[in-house]
N, C-alpha and C positions, 0 to 999 in steps of 0.2 A: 816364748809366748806366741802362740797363734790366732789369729780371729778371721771370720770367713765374713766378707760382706758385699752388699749389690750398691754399686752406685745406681743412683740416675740420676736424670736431669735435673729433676729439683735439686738436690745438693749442689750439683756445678753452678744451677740458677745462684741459690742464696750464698756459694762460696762467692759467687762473682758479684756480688749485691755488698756484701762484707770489705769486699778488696776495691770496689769503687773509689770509694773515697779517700784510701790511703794511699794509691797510686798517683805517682808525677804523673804519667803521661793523662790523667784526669783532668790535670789545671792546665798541660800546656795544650792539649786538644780546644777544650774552655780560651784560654787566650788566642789561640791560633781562628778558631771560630770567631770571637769578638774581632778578631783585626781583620778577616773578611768580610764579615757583614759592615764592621763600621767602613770600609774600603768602598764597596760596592753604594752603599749609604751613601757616601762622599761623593761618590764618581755620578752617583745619577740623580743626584739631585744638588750636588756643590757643598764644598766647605764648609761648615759651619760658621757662622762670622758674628754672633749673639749669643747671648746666654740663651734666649727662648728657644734656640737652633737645637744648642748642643744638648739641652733637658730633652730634646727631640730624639736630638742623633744620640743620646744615650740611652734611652726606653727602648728604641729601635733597636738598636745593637742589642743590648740586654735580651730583650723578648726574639731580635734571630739568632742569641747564642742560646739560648733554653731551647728553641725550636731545635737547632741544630745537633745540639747534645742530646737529645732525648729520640732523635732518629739514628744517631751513634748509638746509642745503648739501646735500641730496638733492633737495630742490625746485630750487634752481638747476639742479642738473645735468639733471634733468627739463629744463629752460627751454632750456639748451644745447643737450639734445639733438633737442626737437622743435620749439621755435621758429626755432630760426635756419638758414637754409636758401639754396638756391644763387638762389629764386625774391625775397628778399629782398636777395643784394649781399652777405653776410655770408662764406656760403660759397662756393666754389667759385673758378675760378681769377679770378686779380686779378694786373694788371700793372702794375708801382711801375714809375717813373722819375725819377732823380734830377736835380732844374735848381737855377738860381740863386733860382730862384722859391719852390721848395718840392718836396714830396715828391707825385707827379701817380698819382693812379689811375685803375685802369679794369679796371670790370668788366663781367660781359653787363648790368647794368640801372644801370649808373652811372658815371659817369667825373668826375673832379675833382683838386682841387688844396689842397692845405692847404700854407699858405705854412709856413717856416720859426719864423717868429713862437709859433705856436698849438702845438709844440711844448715839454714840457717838460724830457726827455730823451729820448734815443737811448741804449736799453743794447745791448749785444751778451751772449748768454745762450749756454750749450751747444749748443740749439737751434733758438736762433731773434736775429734782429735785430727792436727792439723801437722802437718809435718813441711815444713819451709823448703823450699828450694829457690835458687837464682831467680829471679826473674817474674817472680810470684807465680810460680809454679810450685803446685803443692800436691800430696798426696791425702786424701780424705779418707776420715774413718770413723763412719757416725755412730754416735752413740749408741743405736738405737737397736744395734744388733751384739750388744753386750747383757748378759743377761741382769746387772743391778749396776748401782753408780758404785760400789763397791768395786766391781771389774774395770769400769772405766778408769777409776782412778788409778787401780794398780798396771793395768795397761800403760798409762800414761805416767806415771810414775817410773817404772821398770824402763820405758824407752827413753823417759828427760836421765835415767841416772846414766845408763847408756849412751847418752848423746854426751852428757856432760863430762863422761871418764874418759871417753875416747878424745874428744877436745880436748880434755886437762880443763874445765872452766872452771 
């Protein structure tokens, strides 16, 4: 089974909008943020030594960890939007083909094959069919260039049975 499709950026946007929240490195950047800010909090203006201190030093903290994460996730998107590009493989169209071997791509500057193995799920989303890799690294395959949810599904069906026989699951 073959499908021809164009990423762009919007998908990377909302796949990485999607994966925000289910990623550690989410909570410990969020922690790592609070114990600098409440740090810095501490060091220039002193310990906490009250309750009415620490309701202080902990709005402060709170509001420079939100400040701080949401310049985190505006750099990414920066990164989305101008690093990844059609001259690197990332964007632009890519055509998947489903085999017993694994899931084959090919793009204008690359073509390959990532066996079934090296997968860690296959979701199917609103938008998009979702192929897992280490590290949340995924391959994306929007719906949107399937001609009915009738092909989506058997797309998506044909490569979960595929993933699942090769695995034994």
């Amino acid at each position: 089974m073959k499908i021809k499709v164009e990423i762009k950026r919007k998908d990377l946007m909302w796949l990485y909008l999607a994966c925000l929240p289910k990623l550690k490195s989410t909570y410990v950047n969020l922690l790592i943020f609070a114990l600098i800010v409440f740090a810095f909090y501490s060091w220039s203006g002193g310990f906490p030594d009250c309750e009415k201190e620490w309701i202080r030093a902990a709005k402060v903290t709170a509001l420079g960890t939100v400040i701080a994460f949401l310049f985190g996730t505006a750099y990414s998107f920066c990164s989305l939007l101008f690093l990844k590009k059609e001259s690197n493989g990332v964007l632009g169209e890519h055509e998947y083909e489903l085999s017993e071997d694994g899931l084959h791509e090919k793009t204008s500057i690359n073509e390959g094959l990532n066996r079934w193995s090296v997968f860690q799920d296959i979701k199917l989303t609103n938008h998009y069919i979702l192929f897992q890799m280490p590290d949340y690294l995924f391959h994306i395959i929007p719906k949107r260039y399937f001609s009915s949810e009738s092909d989506v599904k058997e797309f998506y069906d044909t490569a979960l049975n595929l993933y699942q026989n090769s695995n034994n699951i």
